[in-house]
C-alpha positions as CSV (number, residue, x, y, z in Angstrom):
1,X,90.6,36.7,1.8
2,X,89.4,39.8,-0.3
3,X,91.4,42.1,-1.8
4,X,91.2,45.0,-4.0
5,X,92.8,44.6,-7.3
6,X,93.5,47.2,-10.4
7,X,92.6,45.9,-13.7
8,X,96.0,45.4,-14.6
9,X,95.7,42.1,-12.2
10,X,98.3,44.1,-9.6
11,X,97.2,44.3,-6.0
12,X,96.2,47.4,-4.2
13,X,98.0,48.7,-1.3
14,X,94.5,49.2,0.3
15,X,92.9,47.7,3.0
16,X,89.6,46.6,2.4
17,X,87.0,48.6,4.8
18,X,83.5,49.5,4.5
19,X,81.2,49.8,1.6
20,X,78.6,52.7,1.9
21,X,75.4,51.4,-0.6
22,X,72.9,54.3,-2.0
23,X,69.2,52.6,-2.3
24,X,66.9,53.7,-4.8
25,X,69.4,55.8,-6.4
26,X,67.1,55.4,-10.4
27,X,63.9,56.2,-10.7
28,X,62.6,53.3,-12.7
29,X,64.5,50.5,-10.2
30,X,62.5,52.5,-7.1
31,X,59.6,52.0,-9.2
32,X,59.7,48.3,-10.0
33,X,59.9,47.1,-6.6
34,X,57.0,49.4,-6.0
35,X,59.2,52.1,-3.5
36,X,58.6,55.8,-3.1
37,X,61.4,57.7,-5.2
38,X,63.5,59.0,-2.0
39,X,64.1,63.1,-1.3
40,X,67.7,62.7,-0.4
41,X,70.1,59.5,-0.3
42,X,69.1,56.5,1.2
43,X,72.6,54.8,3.3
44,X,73.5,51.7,4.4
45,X,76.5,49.9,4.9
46,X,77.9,46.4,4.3
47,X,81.2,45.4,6.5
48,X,84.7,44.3,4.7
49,X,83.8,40.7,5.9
50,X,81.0,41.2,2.6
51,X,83.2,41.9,-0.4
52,X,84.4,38.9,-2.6
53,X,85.8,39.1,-5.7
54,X,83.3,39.1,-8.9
55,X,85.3,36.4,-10.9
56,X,85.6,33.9,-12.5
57,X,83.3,32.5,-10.0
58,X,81.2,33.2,-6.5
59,X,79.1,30.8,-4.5
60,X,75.6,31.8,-3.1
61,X,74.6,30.4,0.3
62,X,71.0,29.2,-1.2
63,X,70.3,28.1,2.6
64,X,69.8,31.7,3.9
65,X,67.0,32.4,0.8
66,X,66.5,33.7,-2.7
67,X,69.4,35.9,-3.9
68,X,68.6,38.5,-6.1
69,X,71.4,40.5,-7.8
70,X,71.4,44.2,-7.9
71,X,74.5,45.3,-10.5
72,X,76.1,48.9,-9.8
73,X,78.7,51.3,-10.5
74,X,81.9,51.4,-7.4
75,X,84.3,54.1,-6.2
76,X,87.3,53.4,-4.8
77,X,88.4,55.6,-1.7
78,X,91.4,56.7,-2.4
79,X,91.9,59.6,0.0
80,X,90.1,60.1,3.4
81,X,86.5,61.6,2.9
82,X,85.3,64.1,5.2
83,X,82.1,66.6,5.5
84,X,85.2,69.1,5.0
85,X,86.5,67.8,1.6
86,X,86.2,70.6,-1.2
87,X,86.2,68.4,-4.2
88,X,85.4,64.8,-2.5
89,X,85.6,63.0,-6.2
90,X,89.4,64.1,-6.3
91,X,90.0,61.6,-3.7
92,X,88.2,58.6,-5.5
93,X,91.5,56.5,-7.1
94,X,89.3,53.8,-8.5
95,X,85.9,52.8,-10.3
96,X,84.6,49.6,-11.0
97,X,81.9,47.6,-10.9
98,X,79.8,45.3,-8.7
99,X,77.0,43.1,-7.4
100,X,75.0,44.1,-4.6
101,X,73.2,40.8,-3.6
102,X,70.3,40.7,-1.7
103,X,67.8,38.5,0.1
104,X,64.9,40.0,-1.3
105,X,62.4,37.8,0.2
106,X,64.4,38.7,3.9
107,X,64.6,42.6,3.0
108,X,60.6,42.6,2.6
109,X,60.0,41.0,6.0
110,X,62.6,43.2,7.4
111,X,60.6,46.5,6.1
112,X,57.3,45.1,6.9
113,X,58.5,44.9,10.3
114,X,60.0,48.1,10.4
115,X,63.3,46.4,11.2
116,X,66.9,46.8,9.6
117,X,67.8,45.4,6.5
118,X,71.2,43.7,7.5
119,X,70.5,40.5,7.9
120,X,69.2,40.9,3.9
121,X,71.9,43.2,2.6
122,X,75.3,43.1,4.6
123,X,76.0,39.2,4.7
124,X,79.3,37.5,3.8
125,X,79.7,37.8,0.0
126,X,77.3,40.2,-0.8
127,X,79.7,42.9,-2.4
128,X,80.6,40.5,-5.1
129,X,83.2,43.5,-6.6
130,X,84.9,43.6,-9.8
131,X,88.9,44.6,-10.4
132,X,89.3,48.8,-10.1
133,X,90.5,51.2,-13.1
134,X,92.4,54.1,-11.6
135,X,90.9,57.3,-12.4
136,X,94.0,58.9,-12.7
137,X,93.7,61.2,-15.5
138,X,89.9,59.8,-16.1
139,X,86.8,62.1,-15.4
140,X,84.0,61.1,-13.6
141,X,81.6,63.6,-14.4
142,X,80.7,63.0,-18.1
143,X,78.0,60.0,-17.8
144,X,79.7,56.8,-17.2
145,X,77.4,53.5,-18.8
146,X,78.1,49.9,-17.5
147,X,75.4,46.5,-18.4
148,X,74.8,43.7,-16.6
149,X,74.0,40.2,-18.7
150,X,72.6,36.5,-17.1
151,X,73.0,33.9,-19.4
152,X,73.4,36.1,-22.3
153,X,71.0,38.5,-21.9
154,X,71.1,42.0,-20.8
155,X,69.5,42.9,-17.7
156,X,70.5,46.2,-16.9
157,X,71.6,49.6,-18.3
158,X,73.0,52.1,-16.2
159,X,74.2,55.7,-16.9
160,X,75.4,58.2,-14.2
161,X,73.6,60.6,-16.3
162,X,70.1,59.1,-14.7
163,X,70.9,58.9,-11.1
164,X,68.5,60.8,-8.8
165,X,71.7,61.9,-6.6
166,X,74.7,62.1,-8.6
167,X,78.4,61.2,-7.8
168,X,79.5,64.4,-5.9
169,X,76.2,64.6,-4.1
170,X,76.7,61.6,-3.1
171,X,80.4,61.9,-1.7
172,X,79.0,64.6,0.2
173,X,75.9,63.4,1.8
174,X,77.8,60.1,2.7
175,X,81.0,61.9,4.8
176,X,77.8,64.2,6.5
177,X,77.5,61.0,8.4
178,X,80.4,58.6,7.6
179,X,84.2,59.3,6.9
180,X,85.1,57.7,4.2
181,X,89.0,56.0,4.2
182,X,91.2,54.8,2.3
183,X,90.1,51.1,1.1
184,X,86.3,52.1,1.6
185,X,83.7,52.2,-1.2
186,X,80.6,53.2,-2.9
187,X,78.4,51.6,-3.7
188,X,76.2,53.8,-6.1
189,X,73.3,52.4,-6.7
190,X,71.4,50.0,-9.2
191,X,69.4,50.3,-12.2
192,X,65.8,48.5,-13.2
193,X,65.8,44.6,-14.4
194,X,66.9,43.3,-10.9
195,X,66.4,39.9,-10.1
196,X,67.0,35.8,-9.3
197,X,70.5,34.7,-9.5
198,X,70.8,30.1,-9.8
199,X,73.6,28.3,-9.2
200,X,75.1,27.8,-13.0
201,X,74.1,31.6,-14.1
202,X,76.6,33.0,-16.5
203,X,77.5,36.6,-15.6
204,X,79.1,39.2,-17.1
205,X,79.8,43.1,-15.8
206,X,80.7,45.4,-18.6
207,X,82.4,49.3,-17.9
208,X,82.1,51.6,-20.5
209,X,83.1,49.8,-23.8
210,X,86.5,48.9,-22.8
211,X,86.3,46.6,-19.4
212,X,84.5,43.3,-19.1
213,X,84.6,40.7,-16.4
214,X,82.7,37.3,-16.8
215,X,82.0,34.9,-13.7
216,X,79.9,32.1,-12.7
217,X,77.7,31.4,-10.0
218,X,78.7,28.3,-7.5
C-alpha cells in the first residue's frame, strides 16, 4: 500500500488522501494537444486508491489503453487548507515530483462526449509520486525547475516561473472548492513534450539540481 515518504527514505506520518490535479496549467502543453489556454484553473481530482510510488519500478495496466505520461511538480499538505487560510503555502510541508498518467485515447472520447474524464485520469496507479523534500526552511516562490527523461532523453522542462496560475493562486482557488488536509496533494500541472510510455521505458524525475529518482516501467 502507498505511502508518503521524505527523501531521507523515512516514512511520513501522513495519511495518504486526495490529489487535486490543475489541467492546462503551461501555455505551450495547452497548445500541443490543441486546448484553449484556460481563464482560471482547471480541477480535478484523483482518489488515494491512485498514488503509487514512482520507483524503482511501476506497472501500466496496457489492457485499459495507451498511457501517456504527464510529469509535474507536487505539494505536500501539510496543514489543513481552507478558503480562510492567509498564507496557504505556509502549510505545504513537502514538494516532490510526479507522474500524472493518462489514457489519452479514453480522455478524448470522454470530452468528445462531453463526459467526465475519470475513467481516463483517476484510475489505480495513475499518481505515480516520487519521495517528498520538506520545505522547512525552503522557499517556494523563487521558480522551482524539474525534467522529465525516457530512455535518455529529455522530454520535459518545467519552471514555476511559466505557469499560467502560480502556486499561491493555486492553493487558493483549490480550498474555494476543496479543503485541503493533511496527507492531500497537488498536483500542479505539466509541461509540453507529453506522451507514450512502453513497458521497458527508463524513467527518470529530476528536482532542481539536487534530487533525482530513476524507475522502470513493468
Amino acid at each position: 500500500m502507498y505511502q508518503h515518504k521524505w527523501v531521507s527514505g523515512e516514512t511520513i506520518s501522513l495519511p495518504a488522501g486526495k490529489a487535486v490535479c490543475i489541467g492546462r496549467n503551461y501555455v505551450a502543453h495547452a497548445q500541443e494537444l490543441n486546448n484553449p489556454i484556460p481563464e482560471s484553473p482547471l480541477l480535478f481530482i484523483k482518489p488515494a486508491s491512485a498514488f503509487c510510488d514512482f520507483g524503482p519500478a511501476f506497472t501500466i495496466n496496457e489492457q485499459l489503453g495507451e498511457h501517456h505520461y504527464e510529469a509535474e511538480l507536487v505539494l505536500l499538505v501539510g496543514e489543513t487548507i481552507t478558503a480562510n487560510t492567509q498564507e496557504p503555502l505556509s502549510n505545504i510541508c513537502g514538494i516532490g515530483l510526479g507522474l500524472d498518467l493518462t489514457l489519452r485515447h479514453l480522455q478524448s472520447q470522454l470530452k468528445a462526449q462531453g463526459h467526465p474524464w475519470e475513467r481516463a485520469k483517476a484510475f489505480d496507479g495513475s499518481a505515480c509520486l516520487s519521495a517528498f523534500m520538506p520545505v522547512e526552511g525552503l522557499e517556494l516562490t523563487p521558480p522551482l525547475e524539474f525534467k522529465f527523461w525516457q530512455n535518455d532523453q529529455l522530454k520535459q522542462h518545467g519552471e514555476t516561473d511559466k505557469m499560467i496560475f502560480k502556486l499561491d493562486h493555486l492553493l487558493q482557488e483549490i480550498s474555494r472548492y476543496f479543503t485541503l488536509q493533511p496527507g492531500d496533494i497537488v498536483m500542479t500541472g505539466t509541461p509540453q513534450g507529453v506522451g507514450k510510455l512502453a513497458k521497458g521505458d527508463r524513467l527518470k524525475l529530476e528536482l532542481g539540481e539536487a534530487h533525482q529518482w530513476q524507475a522502470i516501467v513493468e
